[in-house]
N, C-alpha and C positions, 0 to 999 in steps of 0.2 A: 858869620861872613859867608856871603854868596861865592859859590866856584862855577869856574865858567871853562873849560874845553874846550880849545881851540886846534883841528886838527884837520894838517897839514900832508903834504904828498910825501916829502922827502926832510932831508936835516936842511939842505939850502934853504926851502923853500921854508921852511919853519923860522929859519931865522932872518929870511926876507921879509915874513907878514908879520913877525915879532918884529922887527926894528922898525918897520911903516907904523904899526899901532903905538910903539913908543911914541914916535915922532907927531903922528895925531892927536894925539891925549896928552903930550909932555904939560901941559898949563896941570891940568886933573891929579898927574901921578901923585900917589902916596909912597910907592915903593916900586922898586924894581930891582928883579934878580936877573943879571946875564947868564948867569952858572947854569939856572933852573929854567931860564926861557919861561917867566912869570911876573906879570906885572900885578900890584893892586893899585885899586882905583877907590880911595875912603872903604866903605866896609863889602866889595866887590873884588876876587881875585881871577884874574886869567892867566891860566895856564897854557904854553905852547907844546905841540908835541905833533911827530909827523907819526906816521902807519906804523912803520918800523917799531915806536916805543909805545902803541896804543895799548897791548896786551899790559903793561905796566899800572897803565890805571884803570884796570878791569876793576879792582876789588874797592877803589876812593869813589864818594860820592859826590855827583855836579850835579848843580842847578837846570845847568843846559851847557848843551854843548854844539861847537858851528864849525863846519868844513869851511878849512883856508879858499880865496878866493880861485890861487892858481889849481890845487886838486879839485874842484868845482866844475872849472873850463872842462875839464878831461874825462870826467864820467858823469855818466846818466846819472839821475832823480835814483833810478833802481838798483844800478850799483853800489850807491855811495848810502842806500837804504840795506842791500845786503851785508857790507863792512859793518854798517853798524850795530846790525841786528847780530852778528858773528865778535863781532867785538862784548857786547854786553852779557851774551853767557858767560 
């Protein structure tokens, strides 16, 4: 199965872009966790998570992974390149 990382500014905001992408894909889903803020999509899993919880999946392995819409607006190409590059040590 494909893991996909989807990270988010805040908890709001994680559970704003979580419930939109529900709502987008509802026809697609296979599954969906509230608890875990994780949907799969047949043999593709997305995981939600804001700054706060990123150090939690330091050590899991993803496919790829994409900054939420609303964290995106707010910082540059090169901050949200430094988070990430400080996230993966």
């Amino acid at each position: 199965m494909k893991r996909f990382l989807i990270i988010c500014g805040n908890h709001v905001e994680t559970k704003y872009e979580f419930e939109e992408f529900v709502q987008n894909k509802e026809e697609y889903i296979t599954s969906v966790n509230y608890d875990e803020l994780s949907v799969e999509l047949g043999n593709e899993k997305y995981i939600f998570t804001d700054l706060n919880n990123l150090k939690s999946f330091s050590k899991m392995k993803f496919d790829e992974y994409a900054i939420g819409k609303l964290l995106f607006r707010r910082h540059s190409l090169e901050e949200l390149e430094m988070l990430l590059d400080s996230w993966r040590r």
